[in-house]
N, C-alpha and C positions, 0 to 999 in steps of 0.2 A: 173327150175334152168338153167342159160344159160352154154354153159362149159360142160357138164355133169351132175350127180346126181348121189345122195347116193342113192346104194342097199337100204338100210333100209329106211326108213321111221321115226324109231322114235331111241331114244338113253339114255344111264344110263349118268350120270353126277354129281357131288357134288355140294348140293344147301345149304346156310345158311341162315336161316330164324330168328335167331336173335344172335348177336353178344357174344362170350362168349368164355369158355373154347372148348379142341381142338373138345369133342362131338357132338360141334351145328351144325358138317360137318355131313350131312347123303348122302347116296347115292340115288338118284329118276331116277325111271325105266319110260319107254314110256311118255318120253317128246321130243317133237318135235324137227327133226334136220330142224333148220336153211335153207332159202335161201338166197343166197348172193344178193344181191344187187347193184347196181352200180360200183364201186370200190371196191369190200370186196371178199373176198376169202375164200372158206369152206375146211376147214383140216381137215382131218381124226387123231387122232391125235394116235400117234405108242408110245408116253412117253411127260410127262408133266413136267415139273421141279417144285423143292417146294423150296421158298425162304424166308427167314427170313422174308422178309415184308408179305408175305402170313399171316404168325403165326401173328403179330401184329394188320392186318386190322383185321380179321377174329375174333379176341380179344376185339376189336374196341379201341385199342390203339395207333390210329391215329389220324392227328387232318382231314384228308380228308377219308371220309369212302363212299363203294359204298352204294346204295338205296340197300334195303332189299325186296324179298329174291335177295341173288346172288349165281354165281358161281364163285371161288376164282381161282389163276393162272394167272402169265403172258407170262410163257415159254411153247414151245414147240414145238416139230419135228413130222412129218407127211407127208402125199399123199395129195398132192390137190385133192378135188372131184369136187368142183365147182367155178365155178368164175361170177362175175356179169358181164355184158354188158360191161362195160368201164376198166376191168383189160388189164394189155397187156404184162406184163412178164413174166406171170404162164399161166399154162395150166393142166387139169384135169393129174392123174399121175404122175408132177412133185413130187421132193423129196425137202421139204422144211422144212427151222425150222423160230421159231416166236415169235417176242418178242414186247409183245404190249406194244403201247408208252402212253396210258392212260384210264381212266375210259371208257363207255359207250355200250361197248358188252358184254355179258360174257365171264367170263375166259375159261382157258384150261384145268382146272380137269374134263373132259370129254368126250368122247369117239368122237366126235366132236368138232369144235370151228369156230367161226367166226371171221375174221381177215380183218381189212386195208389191203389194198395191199405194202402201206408202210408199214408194220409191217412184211412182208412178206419174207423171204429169202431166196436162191436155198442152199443146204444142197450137199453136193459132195459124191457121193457114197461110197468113203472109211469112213465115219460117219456115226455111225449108229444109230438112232432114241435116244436110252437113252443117248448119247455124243450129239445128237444135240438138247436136250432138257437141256443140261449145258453151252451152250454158249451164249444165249439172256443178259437175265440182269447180270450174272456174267461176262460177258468178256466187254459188254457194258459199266460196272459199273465204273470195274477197269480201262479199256481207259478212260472212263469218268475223272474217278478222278484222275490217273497220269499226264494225258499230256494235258487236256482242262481246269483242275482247276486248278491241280499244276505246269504245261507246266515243266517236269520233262525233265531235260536234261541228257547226258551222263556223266556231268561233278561230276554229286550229286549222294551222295549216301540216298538210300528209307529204309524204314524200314512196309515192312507189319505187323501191328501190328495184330496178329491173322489170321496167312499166312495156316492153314490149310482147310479152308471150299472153297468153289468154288469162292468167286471173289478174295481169296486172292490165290489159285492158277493161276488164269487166269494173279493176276498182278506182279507174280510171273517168269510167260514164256513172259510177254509183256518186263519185264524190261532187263532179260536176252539179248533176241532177240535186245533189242533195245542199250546193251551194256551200262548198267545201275547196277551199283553195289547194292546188294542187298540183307536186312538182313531180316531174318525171325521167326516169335514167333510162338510155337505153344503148347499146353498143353499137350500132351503125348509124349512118345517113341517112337510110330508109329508116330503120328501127326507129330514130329522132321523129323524122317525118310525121310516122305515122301514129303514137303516144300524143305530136302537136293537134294531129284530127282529130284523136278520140279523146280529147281531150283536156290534158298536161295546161296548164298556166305558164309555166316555165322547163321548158328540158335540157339535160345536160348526159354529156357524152361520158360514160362510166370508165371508156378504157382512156381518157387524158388523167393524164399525173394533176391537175390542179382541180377537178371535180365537187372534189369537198369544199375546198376555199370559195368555189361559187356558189353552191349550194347558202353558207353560212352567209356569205355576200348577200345573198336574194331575202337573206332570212333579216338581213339589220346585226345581224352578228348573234341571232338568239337561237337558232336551230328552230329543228322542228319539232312539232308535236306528235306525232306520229308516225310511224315509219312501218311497209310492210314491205317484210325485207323474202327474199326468192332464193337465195345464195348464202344463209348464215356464216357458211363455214368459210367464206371469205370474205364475208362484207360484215358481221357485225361488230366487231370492234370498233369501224368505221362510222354504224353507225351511232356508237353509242357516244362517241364525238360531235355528232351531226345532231341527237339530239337537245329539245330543247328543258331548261328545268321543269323536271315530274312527268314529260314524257315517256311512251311507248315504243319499245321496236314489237312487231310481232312476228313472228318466225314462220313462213309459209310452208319455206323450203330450204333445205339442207343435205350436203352430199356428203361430210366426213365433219372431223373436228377440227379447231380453232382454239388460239389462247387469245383471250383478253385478259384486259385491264378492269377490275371490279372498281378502281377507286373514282371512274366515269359514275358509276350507277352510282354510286355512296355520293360523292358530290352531288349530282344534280336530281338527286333522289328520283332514280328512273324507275322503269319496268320491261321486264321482258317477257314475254309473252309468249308459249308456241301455241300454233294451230292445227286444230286434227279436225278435219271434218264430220270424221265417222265418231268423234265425240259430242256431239250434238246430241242436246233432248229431240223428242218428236216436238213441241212445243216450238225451239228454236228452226226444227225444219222447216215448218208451217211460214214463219216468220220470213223466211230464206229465199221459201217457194212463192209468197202472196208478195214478195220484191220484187224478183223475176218477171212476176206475172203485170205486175203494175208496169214496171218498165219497158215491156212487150207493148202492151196496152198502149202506155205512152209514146211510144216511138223512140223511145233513146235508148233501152237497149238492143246494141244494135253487133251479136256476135261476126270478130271478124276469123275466117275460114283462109289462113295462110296457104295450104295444100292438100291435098289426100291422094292417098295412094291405097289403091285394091289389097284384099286380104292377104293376099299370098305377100306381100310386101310389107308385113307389118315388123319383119325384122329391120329394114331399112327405112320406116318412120320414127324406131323406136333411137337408130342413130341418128338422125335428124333432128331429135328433140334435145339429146345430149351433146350434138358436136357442134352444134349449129354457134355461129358466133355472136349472134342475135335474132332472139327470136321476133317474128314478126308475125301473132296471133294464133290460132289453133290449127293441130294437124289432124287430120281425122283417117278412120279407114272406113272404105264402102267395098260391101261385101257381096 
């Protein structure tokens, strides 16, 4: 291993050997750690993030799924142990976190990982492993889809629709910061709560029957300009009502189908938008990553770490992300 090398030799990790409910996640003991190769970089990894796509590929309720068996994950914060021959901004010991931009390694539910060296990011000592394992594809996502799909200005107001789980906090502090008015849904009293700290101008309770009527209320009766919506397959019709003329919804997150009304979009001549992260140029990663980095710097982003649970337990975080009746920021696992 050029760089250095892992003490251990061999390592525990989460393998799924066929696609199904959260069970088919087992843990497998003395499987070989990893050496890097060319450009790729070997993680220790300190806390692994779990995201909603995790629950869905792992489901095989995707239309792109990895080969089988795999390991699931695409977040996470760790020590550099090794690097290949051709890295050149890491070095064994750095403090990094990681967000892989697609298929082909295995993930990060495991006590190791093997990473691009694009995929790669220096992590700043005041973050500590389980917050830097809530910034990859949560903070990624929501830059992604306020200001590179929806080019969100200062001038519009956003509405996160389902503003308490981690990308809808992350787009929560981006819009703040970036002096962007901004309204917030969330399903519980804490959920509320905690959307009003990180940020929300105004929040509203998603499971009341009159939700929307306040929303348009807050608005002057004109909608909003932006909407990043967590739940398409039951909320976007809704919000295609909520928006304002020539606004966006952008589609983060979706569990099944939905029927709308197209004659919303044709009226108010809207847009809908989905978001894929791993459809990113390196250009826009770059972009993604020096936000991150600035808002770190700056002190306002500020990941919040709802719970973690140990590796062996990654089956019962992966139903906590799905049954939960609001979420309340990132769940991660440490391995």
């Amino acid at each position: 291993m050029s760089g250095g090398r892992a003490a251990a030799s061999v390592m525990r990790a989460i393998r799924v050997a066929k696609f199904g409910a959260s069970d088919v996640m087992k843990v497998e003991s003395g499987l070989a750690i990893p050496e890097p190769s060319s450009s790729q970089v070997l993680v220790k990894v300190g806390a692994a993030g779990v995201n909603p796509v995790d629950t869905y590929i792992r489901s095989g309720n995707r239309a792109s799924l990895p080969s089988l068996p795999y390991t699931p994950g695409a977040d996470a914060a760790g020590t550099v142990e090794g690097i290949g021959p051709n890295v050149k901004k890491y070095k064994p010991g750095d403090r990094v976190y990681v967000c892989k931009s697609g298929p082909g390694l295995p993930g990060t539910y495991a006590e190791y990982t093997l990473v691009e060296e694009k995929d790669v990011f220096h992590l700043p000592a005041n973050v500590d492993f389980k917050q830097g394992a809530a910034l990859g594809v949560p903070y990624f996502t929501a830059y992604r889809a306020l200001f590179q799909k929806c080019h969100t200005q200062p001038r519009h107001t956003v509405l996160i629709h389902g503003a308490s789980g981690s990308v809808g906090i992350a787009a929560l502090q981006f819009c703040r910061q970036y002096g962007v008015k901004v309204l917030g849904t969330a399903g519980s009293a804490q959920g509320l709560e905690l959307i009003k700290t990180e940020g929300a101008h105004q929040v509203f309770n998603h499971r009341e029957e009159d939700y929307i009527k306040e929303i348009m209320a807050a608005t002057d009766g004109k909608g909003v300009d932006v909407i990043v919506e967590m739940l398409a397959n039951v909320n976007l019709q809704k919000d295609l009502e909520m928006l304002a003329q020539g606004g966006t919804v952008a589609i983060v997150g979706c569990r099944g189908n939905i029927e709308i009304s197209p004659r919303f979009v044709m009226a108010k001549e809207s847009s809908v938008v989905g978001v894929m992260l791993m459809s990113s140029t390196q250009e826009e990663r770059e972009n993604q990553a020096a936000a991150v980095h600035a808002g770190i710097k700056g002190g306002w982003i500020k990941p919040v770490v709802y719970k973690n649970y140990p590796l062996e337990e990654a089956p019962a975080a992966h139903r906590e992300v799905i049954e939960t009746k609001s979420a309340q920021g990132r769940i991660v696992l440490v391995p």
